[in-house]
N, C-alpha and C positions, 0 to 999 in steps of 0.2 A: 187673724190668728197671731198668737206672738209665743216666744220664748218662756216661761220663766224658771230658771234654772234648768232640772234634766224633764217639768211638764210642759207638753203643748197647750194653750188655753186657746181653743176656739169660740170666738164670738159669735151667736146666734142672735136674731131679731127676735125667737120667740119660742121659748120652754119648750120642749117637747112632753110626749108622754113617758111615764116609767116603761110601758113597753115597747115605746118606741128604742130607748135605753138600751132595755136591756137586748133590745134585738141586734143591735148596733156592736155590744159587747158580743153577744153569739157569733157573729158573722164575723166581728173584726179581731178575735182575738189574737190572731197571730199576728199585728202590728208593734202590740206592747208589751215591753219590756217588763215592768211588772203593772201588779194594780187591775182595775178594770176603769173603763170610759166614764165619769160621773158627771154627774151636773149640778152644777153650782153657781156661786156670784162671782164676784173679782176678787183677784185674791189680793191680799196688801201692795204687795210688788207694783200693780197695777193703778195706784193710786196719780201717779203723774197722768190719767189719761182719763181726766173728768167726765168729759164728754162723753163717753161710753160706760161710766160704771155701773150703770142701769143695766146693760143687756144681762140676759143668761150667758154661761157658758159651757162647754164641756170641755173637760178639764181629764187628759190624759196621759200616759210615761210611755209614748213608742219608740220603737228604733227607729236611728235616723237612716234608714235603708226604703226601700220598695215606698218609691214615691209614685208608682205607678199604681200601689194598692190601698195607696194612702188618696190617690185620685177616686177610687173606687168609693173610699169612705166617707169625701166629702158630700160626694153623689145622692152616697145613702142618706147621708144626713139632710139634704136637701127634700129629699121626698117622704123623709118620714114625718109621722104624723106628730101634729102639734097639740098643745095642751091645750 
């Protein structure tokens, strides 16, 4: 996962489903700030990190608070279902 600017872009190995998505969004909406969780490619910014600009990613604007529930989130993302 990295910075860019005020989103998180987390790198996944492998697309999920929309509703895996949108579950994700359900369940974690009090993380972010605004916006909801989407998934996408790399974004420009990302361009220095060839090597990776293949993966999916989800692509979010949380608060940088409750990294305990932000632990919770990466959990979920880990068992949700794949595309």
């Amino acid at each position: 996962a990295r910075w860019v600017g005020q989103k998180l872009v987390i790198r996944i190995v492998r697309s999920l489903t929309p509703a895996s998505v949108g579950q994700l969004n359900d369940k974690f909406a009090d993380l972010l700030r605004r916006g909801s969780i989407v998934q996408g490619k790399a974004l420009p910014q990302e361009r220095n990190e060839p090597e990776i600009l293949s993966l999916p990613r989800l692509i979010l604007c949380p608060h940088r608070r409750s990294f305990g529930r932000f632990r919770q989130l990466l959990d979920a993302i880990n068992r949700a279902e794949c595309a």
